[in-house]
C-alpha positions in Angstrom: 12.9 21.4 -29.4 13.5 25.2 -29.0 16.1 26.9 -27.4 14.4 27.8 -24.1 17.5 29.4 -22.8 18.0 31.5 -25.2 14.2 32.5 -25.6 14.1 33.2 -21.9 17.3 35.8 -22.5 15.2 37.1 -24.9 12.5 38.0 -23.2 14.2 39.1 -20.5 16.3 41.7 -22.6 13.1 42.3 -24.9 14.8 41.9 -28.0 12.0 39.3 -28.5 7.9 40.4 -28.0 6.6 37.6 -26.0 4.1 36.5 -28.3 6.9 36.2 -30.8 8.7 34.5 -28.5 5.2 32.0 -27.8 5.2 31.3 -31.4 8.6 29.5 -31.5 6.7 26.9 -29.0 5.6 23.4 -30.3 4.5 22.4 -27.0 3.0 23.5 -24.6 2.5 20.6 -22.2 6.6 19.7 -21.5 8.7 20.2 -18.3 11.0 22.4 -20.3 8.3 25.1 -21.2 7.0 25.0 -17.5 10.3 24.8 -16.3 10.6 28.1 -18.8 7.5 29.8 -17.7 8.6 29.4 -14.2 12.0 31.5 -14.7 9.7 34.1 -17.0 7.4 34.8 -14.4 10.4 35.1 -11.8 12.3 38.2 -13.8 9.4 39.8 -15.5 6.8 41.5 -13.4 4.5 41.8 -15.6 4.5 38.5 -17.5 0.9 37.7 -15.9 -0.7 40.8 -17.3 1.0 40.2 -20.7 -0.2 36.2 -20.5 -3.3 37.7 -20.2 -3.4 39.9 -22.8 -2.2 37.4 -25.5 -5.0 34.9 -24.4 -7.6 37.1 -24.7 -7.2 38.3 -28.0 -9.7 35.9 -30.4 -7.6 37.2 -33.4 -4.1 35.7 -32.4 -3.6 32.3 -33.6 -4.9 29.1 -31.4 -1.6 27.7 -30.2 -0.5 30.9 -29.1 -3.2 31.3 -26.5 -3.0 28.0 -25.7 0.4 28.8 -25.0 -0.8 31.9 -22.9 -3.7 29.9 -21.0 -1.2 26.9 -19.9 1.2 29.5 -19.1 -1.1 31.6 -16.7 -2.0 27.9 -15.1 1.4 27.3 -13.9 2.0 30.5 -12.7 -1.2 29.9 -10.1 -0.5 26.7 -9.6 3.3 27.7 -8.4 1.9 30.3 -6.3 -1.1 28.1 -5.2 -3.5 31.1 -6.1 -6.0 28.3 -6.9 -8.9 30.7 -6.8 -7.2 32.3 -10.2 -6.3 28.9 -11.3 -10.0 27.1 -11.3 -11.4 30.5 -12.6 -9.4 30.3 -15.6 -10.0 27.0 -16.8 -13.4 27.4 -15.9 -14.0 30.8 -18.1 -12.0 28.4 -21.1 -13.1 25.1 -20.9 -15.5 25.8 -24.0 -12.5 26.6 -26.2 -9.8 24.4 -24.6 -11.5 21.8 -22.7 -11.0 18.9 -25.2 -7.6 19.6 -25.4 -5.4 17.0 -23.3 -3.0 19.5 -21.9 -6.2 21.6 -20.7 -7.3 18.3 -18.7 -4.1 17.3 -17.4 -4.0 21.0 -15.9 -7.6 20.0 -14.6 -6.7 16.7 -13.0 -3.5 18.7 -11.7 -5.5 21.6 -10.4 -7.6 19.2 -8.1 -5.0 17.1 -7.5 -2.8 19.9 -5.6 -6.1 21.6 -4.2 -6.7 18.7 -2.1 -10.1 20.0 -0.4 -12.7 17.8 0.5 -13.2 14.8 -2.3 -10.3 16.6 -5.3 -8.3 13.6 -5.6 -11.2 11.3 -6.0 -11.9 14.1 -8.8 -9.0 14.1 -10.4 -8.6 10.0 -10.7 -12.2 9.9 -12.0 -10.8 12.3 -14.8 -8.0 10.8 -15.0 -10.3 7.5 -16.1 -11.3 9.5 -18.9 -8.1 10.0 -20.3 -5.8 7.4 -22.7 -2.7 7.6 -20.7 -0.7 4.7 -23.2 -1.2 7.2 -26.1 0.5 9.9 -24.1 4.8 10.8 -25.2 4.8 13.8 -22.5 6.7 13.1 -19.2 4.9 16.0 -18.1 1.9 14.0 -18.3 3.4 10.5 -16.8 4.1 12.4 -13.7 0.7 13.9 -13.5 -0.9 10.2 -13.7 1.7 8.9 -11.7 1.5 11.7 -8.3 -2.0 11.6 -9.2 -2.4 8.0 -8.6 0.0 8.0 -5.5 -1.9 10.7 -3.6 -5.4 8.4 -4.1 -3.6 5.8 -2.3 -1.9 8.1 0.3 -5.7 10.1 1.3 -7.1 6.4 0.6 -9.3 7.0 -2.5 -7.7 3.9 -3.4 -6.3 0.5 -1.8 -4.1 -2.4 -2.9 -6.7 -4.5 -2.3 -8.8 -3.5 -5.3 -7.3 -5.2 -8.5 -8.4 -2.6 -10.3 -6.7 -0.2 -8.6 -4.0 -2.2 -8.2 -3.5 -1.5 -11.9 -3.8 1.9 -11.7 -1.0 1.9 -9.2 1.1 -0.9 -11.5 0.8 1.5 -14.4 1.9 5.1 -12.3 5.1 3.3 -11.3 5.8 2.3 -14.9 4.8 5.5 -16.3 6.7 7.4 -14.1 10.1 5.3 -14.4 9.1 6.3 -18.5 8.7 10.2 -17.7 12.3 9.7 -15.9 13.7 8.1 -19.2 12.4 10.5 -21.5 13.0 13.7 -19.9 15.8 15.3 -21.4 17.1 17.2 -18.1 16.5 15.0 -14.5 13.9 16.8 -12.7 13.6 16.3 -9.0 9.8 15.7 -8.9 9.7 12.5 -10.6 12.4 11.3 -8.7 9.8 12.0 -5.4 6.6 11.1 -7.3 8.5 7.2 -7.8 9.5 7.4 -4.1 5.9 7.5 -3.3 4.8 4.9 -5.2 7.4 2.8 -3.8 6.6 4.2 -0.2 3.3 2.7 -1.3 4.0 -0.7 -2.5 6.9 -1.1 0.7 9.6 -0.7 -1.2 11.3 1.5 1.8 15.2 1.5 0.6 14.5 2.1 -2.8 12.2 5.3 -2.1 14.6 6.5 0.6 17.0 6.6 -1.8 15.2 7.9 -4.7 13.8 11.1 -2.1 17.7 12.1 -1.7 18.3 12.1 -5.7 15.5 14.2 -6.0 17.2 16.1 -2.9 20.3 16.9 -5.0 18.3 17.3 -8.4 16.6 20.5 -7.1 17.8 23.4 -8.3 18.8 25.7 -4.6 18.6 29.0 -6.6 14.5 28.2 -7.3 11.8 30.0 -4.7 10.5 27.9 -2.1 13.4 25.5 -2.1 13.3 26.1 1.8 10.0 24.4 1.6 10.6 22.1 -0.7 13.8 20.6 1.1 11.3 20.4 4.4 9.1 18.3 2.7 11.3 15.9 1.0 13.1 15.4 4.3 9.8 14.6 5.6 9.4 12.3 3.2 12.7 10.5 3.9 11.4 10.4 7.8 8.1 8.9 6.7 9.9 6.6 4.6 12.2 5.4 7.8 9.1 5.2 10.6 7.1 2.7 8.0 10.2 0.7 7.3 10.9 0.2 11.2 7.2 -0.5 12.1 7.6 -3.1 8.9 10.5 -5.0 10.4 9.1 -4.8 13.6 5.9 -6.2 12.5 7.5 -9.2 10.9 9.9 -9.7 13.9 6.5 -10.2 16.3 4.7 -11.8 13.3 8.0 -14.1 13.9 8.0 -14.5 17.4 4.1 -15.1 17.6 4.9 -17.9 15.3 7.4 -19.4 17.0 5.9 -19.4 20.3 2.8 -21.1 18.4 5.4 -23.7 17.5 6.7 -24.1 21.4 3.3 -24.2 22.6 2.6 -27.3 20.0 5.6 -28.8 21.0 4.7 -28.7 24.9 1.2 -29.8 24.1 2.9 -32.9 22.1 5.0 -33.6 25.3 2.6 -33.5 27.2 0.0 -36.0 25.4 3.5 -38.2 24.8 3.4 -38.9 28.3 0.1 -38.9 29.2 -0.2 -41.5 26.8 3.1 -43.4 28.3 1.6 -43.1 32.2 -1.9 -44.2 31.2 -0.1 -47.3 30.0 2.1 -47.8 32.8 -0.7 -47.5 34.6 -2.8 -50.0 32.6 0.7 -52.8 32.7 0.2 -52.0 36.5 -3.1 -52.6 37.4 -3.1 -55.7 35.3 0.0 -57.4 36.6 -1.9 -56.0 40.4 -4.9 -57.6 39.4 -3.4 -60.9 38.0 -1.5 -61.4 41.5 -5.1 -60.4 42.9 -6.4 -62.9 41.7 -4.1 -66.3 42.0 -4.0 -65.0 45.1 -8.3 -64.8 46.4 -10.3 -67.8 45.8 -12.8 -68.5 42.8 -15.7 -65.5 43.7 -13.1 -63.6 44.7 -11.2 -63.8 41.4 -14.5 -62.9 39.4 -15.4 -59.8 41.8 -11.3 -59.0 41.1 -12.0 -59.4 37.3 -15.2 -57.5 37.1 -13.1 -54.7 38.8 -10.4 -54.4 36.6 -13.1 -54.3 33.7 -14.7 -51.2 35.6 -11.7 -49.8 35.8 -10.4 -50.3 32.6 -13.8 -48.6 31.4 -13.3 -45.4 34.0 -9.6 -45.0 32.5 -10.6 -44.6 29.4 -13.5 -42.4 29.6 -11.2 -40.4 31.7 -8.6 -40.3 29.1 -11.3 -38.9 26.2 -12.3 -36.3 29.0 -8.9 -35.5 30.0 -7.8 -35.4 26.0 -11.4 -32.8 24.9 -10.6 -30.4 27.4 -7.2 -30.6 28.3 -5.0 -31.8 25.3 -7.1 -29.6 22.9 -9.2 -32.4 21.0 -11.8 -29.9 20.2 -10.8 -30.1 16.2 -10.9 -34.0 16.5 -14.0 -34.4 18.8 -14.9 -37.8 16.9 -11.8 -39.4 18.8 -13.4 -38.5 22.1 -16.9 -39.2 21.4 -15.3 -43.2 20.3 -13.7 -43.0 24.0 -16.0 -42.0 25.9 -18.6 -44.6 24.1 -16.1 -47.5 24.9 -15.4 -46.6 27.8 -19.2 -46.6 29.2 -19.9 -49.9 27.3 -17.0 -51.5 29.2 -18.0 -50.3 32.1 -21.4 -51.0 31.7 -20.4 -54.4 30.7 -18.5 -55.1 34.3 -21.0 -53.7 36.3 -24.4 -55.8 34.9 -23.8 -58.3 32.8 -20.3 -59.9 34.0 -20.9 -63.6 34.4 -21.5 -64.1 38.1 
């Protein structure tokens, strides 16, 4: 890998051309050149103009202007000058557009954009692309942020499988850009926290927001900014890990009072069940002393009317059970009462023997 530090002391001193300095590059898609374009463009004025210059001469060799072109991308992209940005790829896609850093810097163009229907953009390119034959973190994070923000503006939902997948493969691509970065850059850390943020993993992203919190460098421009918006991050992190717990604490106490009611209704069928028979030992011992008591037509007219009775109890007891007791789900136990109790009844009333 080159000596980026020493390059960018180089350059700054201009004991080194920058094209000289571009030719030592033998990619052009890593954190550590971005991270080295980045300082460039902060302590030379004109390192745009000179980008530019490079990039536009045909006769300087290919991965020079490459070089050049993903250099002058990440200078608009850091100073959100999309307009530039989008012109520039546009004006090259012909000569670069094959290339996969040039399409990463698309995906990553629309991605941070984010007008109208740009993420949906930049996950349909995204498609296109053959993210397990990738090495470059860089890239990772790009699929990974990519994949987090089409969940986040709802391009994209867990309950897809498909992009499900998508969402299963960001996490582990990302946790692979962390691994293989040489020097720990803050952004991945938040890009993971997202995707955890997204899959409810609240403690873990919390705490993965404040390592990227003590990752960023304080000297960089718009740390200000940035600090506001991982902070944010940690406070959306906290609301939707409340409203979780206290969704499964009413979740919990809507199943428990479920369970109470069940319990009462048992209770109260228990001794339904227990008085209808005291009731029916009553009326039967009542109607025995009845009839030792009466005389012979007597005894039949007491017998015929502890059959009709029998019959009314239990109809009222299927009745009572439907609408009371909740045998809706077993209506088949009611219709069987209510039939016996009408045949019984019917029984005492016209065809007891006289």
């Amino acid at each position: 890998m080159p000596d980026y530090e020493k390059m960018l002391s180089e350059c700054i001193a201009k004991t080194c051309s920058l094209l000289e300095t571009l030719k030592k590059v033998d990619s052009c898609g890593t954190y550590e050149f971005v991270r080295f374009i980045s300082k460039l463009s902060e302590e030379l004025e004109d390192a745009e103009e000179e980008f530019t210059k490079i990039l536009s001469e045909k006769e300087i060799d290919f991965n020079v202007r490459l070089c050049s072109f993903f250099a002058l991308c990440t200078m608009h992209r850091r100073k959100m000058d999309y307009t530039k940005y989008e012109k520039l790829f546009k004006n090259y896609e012909s000569i670069f557009g094959e290339l996969v850093p040039y399409k990463f810097l698309k995906i990553a163009f629309y991605k941070e954009r984010n007008i109208g229907e740009d993420i949906k953009i930049a996950i349909d390119l995204l498609k296109e692309i053959r993210i397990e034959d990738e090495e470059n973190p860089a890239n990772y994070q790009i699929y990974s942020d990519t994949i987090a923000e089409g969940f986040i503006h709802n391009f994209l939902s867990r309950d897809n499988n498909e992009d499900k997948n998508m969402l299963n493969n960001a996490l582990k691509y990302i946790k692979k850009a962390i691994v293989k970065t040489s020097e720990e850059y803050h952004k991945y850390y938040a890009t993971l926290a997202n995707i955890q943020i997204i899959n409810e993993e609240y403690r873990d992203a919390i705490d993965n927001i404040k390592a990227a919190i003590d990752k960023a460098d304080s000297n960089s421009a718009g740390y200000s900014l940035l600090m506001n918006n991982y902070k944010n991050l940690i406070i959306k992190a906290e609301i939707k890990r409340d409203s979780k717990t206290q969704d499964e604490n009413m979740q919990k106490l809507i199943d428990c009072t479920k369970k109470i009611k069940k319990e009462i209704n048992k209770y109260k069928r228990d001794n339904l069940i227990s008085l209808s028979f005291f009731v029916a030992v009553l009326s039967l011992i009542m109607g025995t002393v009845n009839i030792v008591a009466k005389g012979q037509q007597e005894i039949v007219d007491s017998m015929r009317l502890i059959i009709c009775l029998c019959g009314i109890l239990i109809i009222s007891i299927g009745s009572f059970g439907f609408f009371i007791l909740e045998w809706k789900r077993s209506w088949r136990k009611a219709i069987i009462l209510f039939v016996l109790g009408i045949l019984i009844t019917t029984f005492a009333i016209f065809f007891f023997p006289e």
